[in-house]
N, C-alpha and C positions, 0 to 999 in steps of 0.2 A: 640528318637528312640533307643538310648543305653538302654537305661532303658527297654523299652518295651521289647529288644532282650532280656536281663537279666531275665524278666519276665518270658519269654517262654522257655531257657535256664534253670531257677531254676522247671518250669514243665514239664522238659523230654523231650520238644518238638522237642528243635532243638539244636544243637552242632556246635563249633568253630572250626575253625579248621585253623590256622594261621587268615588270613583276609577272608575267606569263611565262609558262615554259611550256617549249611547244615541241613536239617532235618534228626531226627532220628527216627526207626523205630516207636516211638511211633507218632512223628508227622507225619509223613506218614498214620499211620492209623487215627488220628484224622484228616487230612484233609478228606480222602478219603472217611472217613461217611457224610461227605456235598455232596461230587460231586455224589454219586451214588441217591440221594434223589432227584426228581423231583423241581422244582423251580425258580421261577426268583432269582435279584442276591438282593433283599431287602430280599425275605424269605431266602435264605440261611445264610446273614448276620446276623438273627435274629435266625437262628439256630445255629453261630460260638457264638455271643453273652450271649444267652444263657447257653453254653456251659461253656463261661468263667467264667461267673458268677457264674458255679458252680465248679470250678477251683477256688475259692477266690477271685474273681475282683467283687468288690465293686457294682457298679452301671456301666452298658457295657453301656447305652445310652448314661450316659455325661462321661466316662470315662475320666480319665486323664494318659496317657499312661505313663508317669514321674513314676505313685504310683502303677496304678491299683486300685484306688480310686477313689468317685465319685467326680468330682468337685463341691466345694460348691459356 
């Protein structure tokens, strides 16, 4: 899980803040273009996923949250 915050932390997402982690305006806006989009919660998963995967994560279906690489 450490790892995965780091991940989202090194793209802007979200910030530390002592033992808080909080999002920042940029994850704020990347969540927010999920929830306004019509969907159950498999298509919107597949809209976050793809997302990341364009964000540099490997393979989102077998992810390994450790790397952000796909597991082999």
């Amino acid at each position: 899980m450490a790892a995965s915050l780091s991940w989202a932390e090194s793209k802007g997402l979200i910030e530390r803040l002592g033992k808080k982690v909080l999002l920042t305006a940029d994850g704020r806006a990347f969540a927010a273009q999920f929830s306004e989009k019509p969907g159950g919660m498999m298509k919107t998963w597949d809209r976050i996923a793809t997302e990341f995967e364009s964000m540099g994560a490997d393979n989102t279906i077998s992810l390994d949250c450790r790397t952000m690489k796909a597991k082999q």
